[in-house]
TIRO-2110 file (N, C-alpha, C; in Angstrom, 1 decimal):
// TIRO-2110
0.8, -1.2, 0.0, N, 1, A
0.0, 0.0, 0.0, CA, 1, A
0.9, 1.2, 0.0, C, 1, A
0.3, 2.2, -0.5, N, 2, A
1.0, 4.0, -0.6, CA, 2, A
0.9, 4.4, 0.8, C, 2, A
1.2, 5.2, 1.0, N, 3, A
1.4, 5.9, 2.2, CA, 3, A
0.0, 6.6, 2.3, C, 3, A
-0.4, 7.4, 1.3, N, 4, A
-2.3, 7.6, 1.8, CA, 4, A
-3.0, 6.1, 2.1, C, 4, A
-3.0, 5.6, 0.8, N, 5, A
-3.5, 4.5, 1.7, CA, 5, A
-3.7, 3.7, 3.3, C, 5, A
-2.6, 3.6, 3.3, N, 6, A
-2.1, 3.1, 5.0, CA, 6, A
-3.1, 3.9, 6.1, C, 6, A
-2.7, 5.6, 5.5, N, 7, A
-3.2, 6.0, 5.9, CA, 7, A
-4.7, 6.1, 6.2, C, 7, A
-5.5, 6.2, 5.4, N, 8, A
-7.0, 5.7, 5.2, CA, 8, A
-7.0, 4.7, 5.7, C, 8, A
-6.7, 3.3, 5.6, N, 9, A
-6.9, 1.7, 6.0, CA, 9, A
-6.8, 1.7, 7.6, C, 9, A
-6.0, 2.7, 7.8, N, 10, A
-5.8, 3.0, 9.6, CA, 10, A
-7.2, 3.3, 10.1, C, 10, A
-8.0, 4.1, 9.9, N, 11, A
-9.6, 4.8, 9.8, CA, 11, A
-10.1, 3.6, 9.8, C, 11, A
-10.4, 3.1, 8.2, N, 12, A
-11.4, 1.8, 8.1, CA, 12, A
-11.4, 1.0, 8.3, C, 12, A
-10.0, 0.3, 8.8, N, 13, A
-10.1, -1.1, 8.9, CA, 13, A
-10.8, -1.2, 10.9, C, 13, A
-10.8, -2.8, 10.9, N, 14, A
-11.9, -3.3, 12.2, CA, 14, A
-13.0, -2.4, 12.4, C, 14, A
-13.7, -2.0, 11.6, N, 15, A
-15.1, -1.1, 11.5, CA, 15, A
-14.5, -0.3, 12.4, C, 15, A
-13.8, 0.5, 12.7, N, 16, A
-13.5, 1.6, 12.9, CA, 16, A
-14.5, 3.3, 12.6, C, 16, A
-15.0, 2.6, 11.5, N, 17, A
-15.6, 4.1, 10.6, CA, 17, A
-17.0, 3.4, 11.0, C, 17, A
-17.5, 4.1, 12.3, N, 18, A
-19.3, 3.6, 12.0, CA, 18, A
-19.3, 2.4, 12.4, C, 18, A
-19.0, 1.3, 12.5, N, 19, A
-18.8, -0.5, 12.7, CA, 19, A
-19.4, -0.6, 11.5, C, 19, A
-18.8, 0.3, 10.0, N, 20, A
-18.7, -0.3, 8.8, CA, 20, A
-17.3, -1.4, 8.6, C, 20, A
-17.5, -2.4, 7.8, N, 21, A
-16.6, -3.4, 7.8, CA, 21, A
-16.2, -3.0, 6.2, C, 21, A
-15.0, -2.8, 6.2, N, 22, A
-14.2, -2.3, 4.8, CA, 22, A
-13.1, -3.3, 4.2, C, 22, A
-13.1, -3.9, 3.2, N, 23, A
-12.4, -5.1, 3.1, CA, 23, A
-11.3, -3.9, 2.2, C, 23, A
-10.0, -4.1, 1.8, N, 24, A
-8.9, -3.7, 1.5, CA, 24, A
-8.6, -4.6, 0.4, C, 24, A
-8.3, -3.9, -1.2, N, 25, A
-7.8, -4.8, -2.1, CA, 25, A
-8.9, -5.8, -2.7, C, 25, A
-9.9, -5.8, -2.9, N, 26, A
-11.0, -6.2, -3.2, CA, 26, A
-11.4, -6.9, -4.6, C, 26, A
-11.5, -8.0, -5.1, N, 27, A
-11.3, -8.3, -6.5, CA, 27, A
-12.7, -8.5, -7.0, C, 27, A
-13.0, -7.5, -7.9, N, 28, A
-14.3, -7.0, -8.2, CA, 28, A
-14.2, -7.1, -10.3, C, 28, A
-14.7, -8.3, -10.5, N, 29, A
-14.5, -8.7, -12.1, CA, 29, A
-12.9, -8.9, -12.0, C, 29, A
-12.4, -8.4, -13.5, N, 30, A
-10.7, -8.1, -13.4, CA, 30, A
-10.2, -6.8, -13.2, C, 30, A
-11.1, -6.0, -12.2, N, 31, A
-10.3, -5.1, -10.9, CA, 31, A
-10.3, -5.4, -9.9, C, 31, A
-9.2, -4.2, -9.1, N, 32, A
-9.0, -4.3, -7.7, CA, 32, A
-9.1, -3.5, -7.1, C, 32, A
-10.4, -3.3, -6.3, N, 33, A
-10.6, -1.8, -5.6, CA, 33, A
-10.3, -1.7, -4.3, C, 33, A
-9.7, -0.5, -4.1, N, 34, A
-9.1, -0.3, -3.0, CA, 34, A
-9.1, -0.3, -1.9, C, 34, A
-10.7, -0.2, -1.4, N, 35, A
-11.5, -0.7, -0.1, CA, 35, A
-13.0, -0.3, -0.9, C, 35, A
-13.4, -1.2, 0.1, N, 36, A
-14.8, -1.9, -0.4, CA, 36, A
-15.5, -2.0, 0.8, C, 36, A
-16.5, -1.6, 1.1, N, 37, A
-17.6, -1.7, 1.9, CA, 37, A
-19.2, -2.4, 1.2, C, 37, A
-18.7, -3.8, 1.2, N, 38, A
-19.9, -4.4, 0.3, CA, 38, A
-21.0, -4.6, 0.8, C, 38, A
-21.4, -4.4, 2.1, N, 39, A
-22.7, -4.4, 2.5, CA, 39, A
-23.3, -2.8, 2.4, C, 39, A
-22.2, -2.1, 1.6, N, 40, A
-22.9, -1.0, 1.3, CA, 40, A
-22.8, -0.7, -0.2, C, 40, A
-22.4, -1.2, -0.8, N, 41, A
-21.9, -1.7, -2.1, CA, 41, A
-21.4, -0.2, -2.5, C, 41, A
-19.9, 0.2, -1.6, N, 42, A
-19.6, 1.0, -1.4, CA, 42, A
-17.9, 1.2, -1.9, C, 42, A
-17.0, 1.9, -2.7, N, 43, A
-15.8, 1.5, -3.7, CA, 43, A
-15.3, 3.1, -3.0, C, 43, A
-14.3, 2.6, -2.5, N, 44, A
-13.2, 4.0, -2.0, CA, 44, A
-12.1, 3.5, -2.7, C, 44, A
-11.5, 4.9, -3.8, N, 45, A
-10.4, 4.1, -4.4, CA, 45, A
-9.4, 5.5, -3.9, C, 45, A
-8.4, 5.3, -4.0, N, 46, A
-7.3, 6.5, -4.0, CA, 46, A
-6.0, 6.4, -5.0, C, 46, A
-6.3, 7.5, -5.9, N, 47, A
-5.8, 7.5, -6.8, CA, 47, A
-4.7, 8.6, -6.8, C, 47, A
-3.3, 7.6, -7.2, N, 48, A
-1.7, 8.4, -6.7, CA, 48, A
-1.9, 8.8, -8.1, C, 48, A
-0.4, 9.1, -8.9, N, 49, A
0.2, 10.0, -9.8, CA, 49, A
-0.5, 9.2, -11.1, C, 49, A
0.1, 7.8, -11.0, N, 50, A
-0.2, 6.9, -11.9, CA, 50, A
-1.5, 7.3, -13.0, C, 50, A
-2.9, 7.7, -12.0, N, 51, A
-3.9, 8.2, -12.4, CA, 51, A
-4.0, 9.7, -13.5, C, 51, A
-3.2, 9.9, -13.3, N, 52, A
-3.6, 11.4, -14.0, CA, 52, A
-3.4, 11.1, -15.3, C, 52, A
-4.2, 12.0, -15.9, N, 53, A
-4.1, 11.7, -18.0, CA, 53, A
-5.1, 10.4, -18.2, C, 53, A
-5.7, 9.2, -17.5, N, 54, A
-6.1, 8.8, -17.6, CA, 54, A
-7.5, 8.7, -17.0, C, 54, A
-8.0, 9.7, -17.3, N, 55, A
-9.4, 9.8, -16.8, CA, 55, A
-10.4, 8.9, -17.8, C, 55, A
-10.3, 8.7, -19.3, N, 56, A
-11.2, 7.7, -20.0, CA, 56, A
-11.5, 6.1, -19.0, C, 56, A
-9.7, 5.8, -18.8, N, 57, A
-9.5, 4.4, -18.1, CA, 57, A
-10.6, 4.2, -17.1, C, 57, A
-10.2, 5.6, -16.0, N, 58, A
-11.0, 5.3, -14.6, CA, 58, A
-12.4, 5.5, -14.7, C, 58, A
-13.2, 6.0, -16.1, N, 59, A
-14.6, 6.1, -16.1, CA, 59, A
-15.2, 4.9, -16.2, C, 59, A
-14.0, 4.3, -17.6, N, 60, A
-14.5, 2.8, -17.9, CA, 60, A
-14.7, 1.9, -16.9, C, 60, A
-13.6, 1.7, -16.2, N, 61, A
-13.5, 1.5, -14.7, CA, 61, A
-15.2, 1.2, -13.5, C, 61, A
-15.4, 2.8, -13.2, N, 62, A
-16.4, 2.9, -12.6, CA, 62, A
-17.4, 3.0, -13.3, C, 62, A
-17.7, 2.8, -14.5, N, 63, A
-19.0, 2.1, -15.3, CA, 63, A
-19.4, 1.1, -15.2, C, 63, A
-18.0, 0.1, -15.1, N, 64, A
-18.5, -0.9, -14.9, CA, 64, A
-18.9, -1.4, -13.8, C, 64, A
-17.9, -0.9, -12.8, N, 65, A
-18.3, -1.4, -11.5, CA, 65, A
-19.9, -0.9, -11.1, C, 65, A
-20.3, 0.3, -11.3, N, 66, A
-21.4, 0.8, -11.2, CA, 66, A
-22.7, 0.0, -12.0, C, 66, A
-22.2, -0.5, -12.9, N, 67, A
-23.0, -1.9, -13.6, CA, 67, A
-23.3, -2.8, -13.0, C, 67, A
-22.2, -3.1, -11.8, N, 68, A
-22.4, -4.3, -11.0, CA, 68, A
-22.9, -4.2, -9.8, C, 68, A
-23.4, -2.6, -9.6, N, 69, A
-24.3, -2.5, -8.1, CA, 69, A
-23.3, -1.4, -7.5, C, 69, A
-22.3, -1.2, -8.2, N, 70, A
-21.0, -0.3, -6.5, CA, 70, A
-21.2, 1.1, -7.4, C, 70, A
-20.9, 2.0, -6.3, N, 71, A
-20.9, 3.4, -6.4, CA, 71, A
-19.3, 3.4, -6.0, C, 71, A
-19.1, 4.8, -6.6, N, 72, A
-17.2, 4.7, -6.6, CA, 72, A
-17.2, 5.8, -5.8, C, 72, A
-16.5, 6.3, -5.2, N, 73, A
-15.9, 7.2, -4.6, CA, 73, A
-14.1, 7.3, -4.9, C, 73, A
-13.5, 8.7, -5.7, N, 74, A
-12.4, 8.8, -5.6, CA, 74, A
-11.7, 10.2, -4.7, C, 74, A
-10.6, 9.7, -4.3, N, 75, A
-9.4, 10.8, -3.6, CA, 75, A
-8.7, 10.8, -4.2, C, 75, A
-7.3, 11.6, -4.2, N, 76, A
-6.2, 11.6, -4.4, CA, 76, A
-5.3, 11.2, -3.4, C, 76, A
-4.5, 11.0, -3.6, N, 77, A
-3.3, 10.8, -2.5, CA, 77, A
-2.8, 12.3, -1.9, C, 77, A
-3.7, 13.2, -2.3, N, 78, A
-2.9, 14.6, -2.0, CA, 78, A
-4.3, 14.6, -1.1, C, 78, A
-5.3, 14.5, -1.1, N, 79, A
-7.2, 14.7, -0.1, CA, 79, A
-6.6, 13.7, 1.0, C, 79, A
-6.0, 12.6, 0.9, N, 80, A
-5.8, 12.1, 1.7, CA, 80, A
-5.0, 12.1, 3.2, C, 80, A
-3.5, 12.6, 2.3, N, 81, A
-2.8, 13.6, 3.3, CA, 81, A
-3.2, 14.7, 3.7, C, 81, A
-3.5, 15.3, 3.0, N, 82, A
-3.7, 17.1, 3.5, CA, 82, A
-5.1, 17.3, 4.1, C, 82, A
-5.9, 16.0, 3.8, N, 83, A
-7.7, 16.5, 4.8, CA, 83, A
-8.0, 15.1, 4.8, C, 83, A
-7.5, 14.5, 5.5, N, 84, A
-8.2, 13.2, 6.3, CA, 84, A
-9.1, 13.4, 6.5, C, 84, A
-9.7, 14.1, 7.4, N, 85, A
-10.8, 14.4, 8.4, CA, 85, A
-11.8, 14.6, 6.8, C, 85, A
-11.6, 16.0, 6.1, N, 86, A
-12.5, 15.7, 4.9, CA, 86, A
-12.8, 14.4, 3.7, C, 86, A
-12.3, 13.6, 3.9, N, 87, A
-12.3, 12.5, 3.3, CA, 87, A
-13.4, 11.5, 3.9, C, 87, A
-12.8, 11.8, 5.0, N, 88, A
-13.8, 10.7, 6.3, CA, 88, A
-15.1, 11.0, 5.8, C, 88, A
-14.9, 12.4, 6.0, N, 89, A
-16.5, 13.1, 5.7, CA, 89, A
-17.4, 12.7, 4.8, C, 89, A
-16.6, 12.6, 3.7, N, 90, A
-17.3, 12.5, 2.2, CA, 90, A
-17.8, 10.6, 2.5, C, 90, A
-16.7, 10.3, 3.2, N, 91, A
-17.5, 8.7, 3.0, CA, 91, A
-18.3, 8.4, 3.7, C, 91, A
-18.4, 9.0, 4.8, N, 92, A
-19.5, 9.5, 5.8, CA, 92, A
-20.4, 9.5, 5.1, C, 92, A
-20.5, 10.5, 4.4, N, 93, A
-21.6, 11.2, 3.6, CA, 93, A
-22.4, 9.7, 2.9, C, 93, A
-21.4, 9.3, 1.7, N, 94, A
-21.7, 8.3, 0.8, CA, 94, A
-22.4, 7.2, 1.5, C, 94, A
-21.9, 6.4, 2.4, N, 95, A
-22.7, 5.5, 3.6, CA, 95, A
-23.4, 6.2, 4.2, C, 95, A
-23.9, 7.1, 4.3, N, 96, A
-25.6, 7.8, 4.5, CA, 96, A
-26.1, 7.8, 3.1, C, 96, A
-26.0, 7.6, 2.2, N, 97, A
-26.2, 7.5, 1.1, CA, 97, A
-26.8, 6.1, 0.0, C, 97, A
-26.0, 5.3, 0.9, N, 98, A
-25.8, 3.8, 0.0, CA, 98, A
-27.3, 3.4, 0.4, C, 98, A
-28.0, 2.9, -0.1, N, 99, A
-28.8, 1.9, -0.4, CA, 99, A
-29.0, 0.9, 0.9, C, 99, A
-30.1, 0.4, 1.2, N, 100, A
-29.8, -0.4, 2.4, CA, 100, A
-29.5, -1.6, 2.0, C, 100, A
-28.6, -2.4, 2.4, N, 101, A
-28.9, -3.9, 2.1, CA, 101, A
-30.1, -4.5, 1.7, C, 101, A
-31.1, -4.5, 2.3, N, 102, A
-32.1, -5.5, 2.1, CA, 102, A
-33.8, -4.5, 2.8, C, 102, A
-33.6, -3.4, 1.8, N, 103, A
-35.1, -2.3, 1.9, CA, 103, A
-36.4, -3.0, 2.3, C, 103, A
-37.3, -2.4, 3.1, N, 104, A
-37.8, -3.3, 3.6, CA, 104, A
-39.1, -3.0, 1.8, C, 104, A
-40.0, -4.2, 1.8, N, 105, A
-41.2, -4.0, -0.1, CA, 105, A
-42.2, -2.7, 0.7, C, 105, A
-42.1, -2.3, -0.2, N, 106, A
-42.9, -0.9, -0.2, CA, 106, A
-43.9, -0.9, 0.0, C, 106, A
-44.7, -2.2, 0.3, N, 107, A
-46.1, -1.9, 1.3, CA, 107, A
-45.6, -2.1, 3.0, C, 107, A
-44.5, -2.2, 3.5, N, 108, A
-44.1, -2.0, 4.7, CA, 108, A
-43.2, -1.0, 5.5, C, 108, A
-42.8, 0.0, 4.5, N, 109, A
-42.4, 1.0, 4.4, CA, 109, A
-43.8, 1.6, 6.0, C, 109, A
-43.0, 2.2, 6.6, N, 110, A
-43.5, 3.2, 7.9, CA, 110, A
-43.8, 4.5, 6.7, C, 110, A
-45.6, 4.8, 7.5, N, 111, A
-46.1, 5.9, 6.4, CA, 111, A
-45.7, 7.3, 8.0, C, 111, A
-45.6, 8.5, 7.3, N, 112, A
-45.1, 9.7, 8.2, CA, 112, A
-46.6, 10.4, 7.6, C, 112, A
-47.4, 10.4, 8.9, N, 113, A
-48.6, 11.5, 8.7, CA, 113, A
-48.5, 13.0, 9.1, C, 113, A
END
């Protein structure tokens, strides 16, 4: 792992973040995403130098995965060092976001009068 990395995986790993459970290195078709919260079908990737210029690659990328049910979330290795705390946030965000596992059929849905 990079050094952001490490750094993030420190946060998520042992449900740390929320008692979300984040698996690291995750083999999703013939990719590998960088942490994965699949009970939220949830793709945190952080993307070093390597990335840059290739924005077509990473769309293809998250097309697909998004095909397969995951929502992507990207950082840099630079959000990662320089605003931890705002990174947290955003994934924060995204898992208030994600989809529930298993919604309850929509004639059991709680009605708000």
């Amino acid at each position: 792992m990079t050094e952001p990395e490490r750094r993030l995986w420190s946060v998520l790993r042992n449900r740390h973040l929320h008692g979300v459970k984040f698996s690291r290195q995750v083999v999703i078709g013939s990719y590998i995403a960088d942490f994965c919260a699949r009970e939220h079908v949830l793709i945190v990737e952080v993307d070093g130098d390597t990335h840059a210029g290739d924005g077509a690659r990473d769309e293809r990328r998250t097309a697909w995965l998004a095909a397969q049910g995951y929502r992507v979330i990207r950082f840099t290795n630079a959000d990662v060092m320089s605003n931890l705390e705002g990174v947290l946030y955003a994934i924060d965000v995204a898992l208030g976001a994600a989809p529930h596992p298993s919604p309850l059929p929509a004639g059991e849905r709680g009605q708000i009068a």
